[in-house]
C-alpha positions in Angstrom: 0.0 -7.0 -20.2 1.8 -3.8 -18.3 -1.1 -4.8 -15.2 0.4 -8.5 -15.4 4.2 -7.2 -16.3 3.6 -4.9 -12.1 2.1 -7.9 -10.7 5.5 -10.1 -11.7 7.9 -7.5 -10.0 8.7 -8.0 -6.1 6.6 -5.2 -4.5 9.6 -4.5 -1.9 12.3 -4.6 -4.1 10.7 -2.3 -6.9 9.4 0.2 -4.6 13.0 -0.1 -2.7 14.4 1.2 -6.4 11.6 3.9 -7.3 11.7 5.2 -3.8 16.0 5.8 -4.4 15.7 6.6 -7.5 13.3 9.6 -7.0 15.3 11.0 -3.9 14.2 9.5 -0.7 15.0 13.1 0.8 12.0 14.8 -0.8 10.9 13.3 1.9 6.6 11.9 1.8 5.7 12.5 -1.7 8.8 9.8 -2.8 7.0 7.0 -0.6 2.9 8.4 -2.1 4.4 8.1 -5.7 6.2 4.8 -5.0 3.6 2.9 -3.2 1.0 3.8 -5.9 3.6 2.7 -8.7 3.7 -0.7 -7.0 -0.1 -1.4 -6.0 -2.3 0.2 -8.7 -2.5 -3.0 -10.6 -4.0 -5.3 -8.1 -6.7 -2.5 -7.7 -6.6 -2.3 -11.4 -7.1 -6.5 -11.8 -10.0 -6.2 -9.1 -11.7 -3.6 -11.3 -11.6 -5.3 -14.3 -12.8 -8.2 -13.2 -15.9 -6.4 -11.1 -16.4 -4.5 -14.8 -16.7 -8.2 -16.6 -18.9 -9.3 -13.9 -21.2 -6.3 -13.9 -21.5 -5.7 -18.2 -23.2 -9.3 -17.9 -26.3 -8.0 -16.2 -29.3 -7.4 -18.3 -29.7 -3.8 -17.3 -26.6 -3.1 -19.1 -28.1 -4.6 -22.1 -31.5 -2.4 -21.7 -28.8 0.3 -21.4 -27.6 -0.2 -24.5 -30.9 -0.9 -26.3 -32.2 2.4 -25.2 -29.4 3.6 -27.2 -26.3 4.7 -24.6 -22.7 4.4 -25.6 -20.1 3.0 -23.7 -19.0 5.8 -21.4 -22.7 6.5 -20.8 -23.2 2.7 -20.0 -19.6 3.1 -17.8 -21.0 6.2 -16.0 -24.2 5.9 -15.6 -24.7 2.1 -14.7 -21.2 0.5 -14.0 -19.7 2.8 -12.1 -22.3 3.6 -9.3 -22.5 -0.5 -9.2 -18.6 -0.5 -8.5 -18.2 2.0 -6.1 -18.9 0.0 -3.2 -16.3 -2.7 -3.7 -13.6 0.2 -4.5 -14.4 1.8 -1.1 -13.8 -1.4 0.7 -10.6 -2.3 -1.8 -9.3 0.8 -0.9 -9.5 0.4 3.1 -8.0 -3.0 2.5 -5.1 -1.7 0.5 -4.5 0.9 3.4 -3.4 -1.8 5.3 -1.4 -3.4 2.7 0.2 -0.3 2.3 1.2 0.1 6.1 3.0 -3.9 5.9 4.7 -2.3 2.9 6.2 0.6 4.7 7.1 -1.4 7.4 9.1 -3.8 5.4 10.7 -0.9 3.8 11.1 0.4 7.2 12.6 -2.8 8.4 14.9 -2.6 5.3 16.4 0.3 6.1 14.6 2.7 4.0 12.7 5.4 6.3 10.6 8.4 5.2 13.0 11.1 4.7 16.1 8.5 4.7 17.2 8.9 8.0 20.4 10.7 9.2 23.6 8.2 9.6 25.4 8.7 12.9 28.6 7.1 13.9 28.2 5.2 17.4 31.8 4.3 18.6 34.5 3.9 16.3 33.6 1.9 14.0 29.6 1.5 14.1 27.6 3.5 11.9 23.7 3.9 12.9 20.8 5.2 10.6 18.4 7.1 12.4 15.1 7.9 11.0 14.0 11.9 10.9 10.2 10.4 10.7 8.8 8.6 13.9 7.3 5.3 12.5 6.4 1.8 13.6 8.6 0.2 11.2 11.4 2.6 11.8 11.2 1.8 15.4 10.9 -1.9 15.1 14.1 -1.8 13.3 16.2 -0.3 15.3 15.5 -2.9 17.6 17.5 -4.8 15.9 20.7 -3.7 17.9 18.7 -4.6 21.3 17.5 -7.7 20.7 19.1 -9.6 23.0 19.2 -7.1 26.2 15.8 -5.5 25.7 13.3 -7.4 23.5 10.5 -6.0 25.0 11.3 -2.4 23.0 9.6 -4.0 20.1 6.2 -4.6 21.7 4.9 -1.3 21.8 5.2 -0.2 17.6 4.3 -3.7 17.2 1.1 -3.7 19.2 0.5 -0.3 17.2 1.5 -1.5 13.7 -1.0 -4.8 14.6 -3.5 -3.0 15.4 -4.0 -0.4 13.0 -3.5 -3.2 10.1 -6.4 -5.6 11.7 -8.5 -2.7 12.2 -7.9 -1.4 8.7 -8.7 -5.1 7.6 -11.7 -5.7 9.6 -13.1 -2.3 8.2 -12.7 -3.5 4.9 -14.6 -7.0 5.9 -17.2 -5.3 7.3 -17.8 -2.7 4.3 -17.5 -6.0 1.9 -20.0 -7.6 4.2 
């Protein structure tokens, strides 16, 4: 129930709250302890699932006639079985978790929360402490029109670290 409760929320918008509501000044750790609030129950679903899969097989039942208990069963036979598919879950969710920093990037929200500058009179301009792809493609925003190519270059980057990050994880399923 509390896996399928995590699933329900908006990924953006919950990590958007934990993130402020732990102090996005501290800075790293915030955005580490947000991101693994928001995706440890997909990870958790897929293992679950692998775990049904797996306690079907019939060494699992010579396991148990041979007289293991569960966590003997869970260590000694499941878990070597599941490791693969975590290691290739896991590069897959790497890239996962660079589209969610850059839509929390593209939001507004930057490691380390930026400093705010006023530009002009009026205009008021977050600037992020942090280089990052998202950060950059963001503040793009204010250049669309004059210089759209500005946005090409963290782009290109965030695209290609993402597909490569995805096609590692294909392979390793593979």
């Amino acid at each position: 129930g509390l896996v399928e409760l995590s699933t329900a929320l908006p990924a953006l918008l919950t990590g958007m709250i934990l993130i402020f509501a732990l102090g996005i000044q501290r800075g790293i750790t915030v955005f580490i302890v947000a991101l693994c609030f928001v995706g440890w129950a997909e990870i958790a679903q897929f293992v679950r699932s692998e775990f049904m899969v797996i306690r079907r097989k019939p060494f699992i039942e010579g396991a148990r006639v041979i007289g293991l208990d569960g966590l003997g069963i869970a260590i000694r036979h499941i878990l070597p079985n599941l490791l693969p598919s975590l290691v290739f879950i896991a590069v897959l969710e790497m890239g996962a978790v660079l589209m969610m920093l850059a839509e929390l990037s593209f939001v507004g929200v930057f490691l380390g929360g930026g400093t705010w500058v006023q530009v002009g009179d009026t205009t008021v301009a977050n600037i992020p402490d942090i280089p990052e792809w998202g950060a950059m493609m963001a503040g793009v925003r204010q250049f669309a029109r004059s210089k759209t190519w500005m946005v090409f270059y963290p782009a290109l980057a965030f695209f290609t670290a993402v597909l490569g990050f995805n096609l590692l994880g294909e392979g390793l399923r593979r």
